[in-house]
N, C-alpha and C positions, 0 to 999 in steps of 0.2 A: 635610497628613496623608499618608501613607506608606501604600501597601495592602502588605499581609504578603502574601508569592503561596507561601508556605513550606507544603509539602504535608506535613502531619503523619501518623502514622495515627492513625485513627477514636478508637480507644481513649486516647491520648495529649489529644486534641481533645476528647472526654468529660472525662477528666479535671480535664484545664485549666477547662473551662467551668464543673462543678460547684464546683471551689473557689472559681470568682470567682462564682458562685451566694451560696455558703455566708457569704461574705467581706460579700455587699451584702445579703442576705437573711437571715441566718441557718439554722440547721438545720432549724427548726420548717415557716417558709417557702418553703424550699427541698424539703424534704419533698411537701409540698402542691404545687409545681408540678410535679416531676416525675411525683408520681401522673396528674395530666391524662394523660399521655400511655400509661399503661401499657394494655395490648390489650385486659386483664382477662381470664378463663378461661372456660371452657363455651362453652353452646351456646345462647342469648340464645331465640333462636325455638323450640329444644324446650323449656328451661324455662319458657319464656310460655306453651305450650302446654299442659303440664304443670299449670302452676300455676292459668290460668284459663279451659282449655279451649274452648269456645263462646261464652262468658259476653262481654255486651255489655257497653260502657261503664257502660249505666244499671242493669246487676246489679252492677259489681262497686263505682260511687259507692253502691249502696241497700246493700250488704252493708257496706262503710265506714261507712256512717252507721248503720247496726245495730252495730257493733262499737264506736264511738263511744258509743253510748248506754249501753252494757250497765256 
C-alpha cells in the first residue's frame, strides 16, 4: 500500500471525497450523511426556552399525552 503524502486544497479534497461518496452511496445516501454533520442554525437554548419555559419533563410528557389523545 502507498500513503499519498500529496497536500491538496481542502476544497479539492471535498470534492474528491463526495464524488467517491456519490460513486458507493448514491445521492439519496450520500445526502443523509452529510446532513450528520451540518452545525444547523439558531439558538438551541433560547428556543428550548422559548418553547418550554420552566415546564418539567413530566409537564411537557402529560401535555404529549393530552395532545395524543385529543
Amino acid at each position: 500500500m502507498t500513503v499519498n503524502i500529496e497536500h491538496k486544497p481542502l476544497a479539492i479534497i471535498t470534492e474528491e471525497a463526495i464524488d467517491i461518496l456519490l460513486q458507493k452511496l448514491g445521492a439519496v445516501n450520500t445526502a443523509r450523511f452529510l446532513n450528520q454533520f451540518s452545525a444547523g442554525y439558531g439558538n438551541y437554548a433560547d428556543e428550548r426556552e422559548l418553547v418550554f419555559g420552566k415546564m418539567t419533563l413530566d409537564d411537557i410528557i402529560t401535555d404529549i399525552k393530552r395532545e395524543q389523545a385529543v
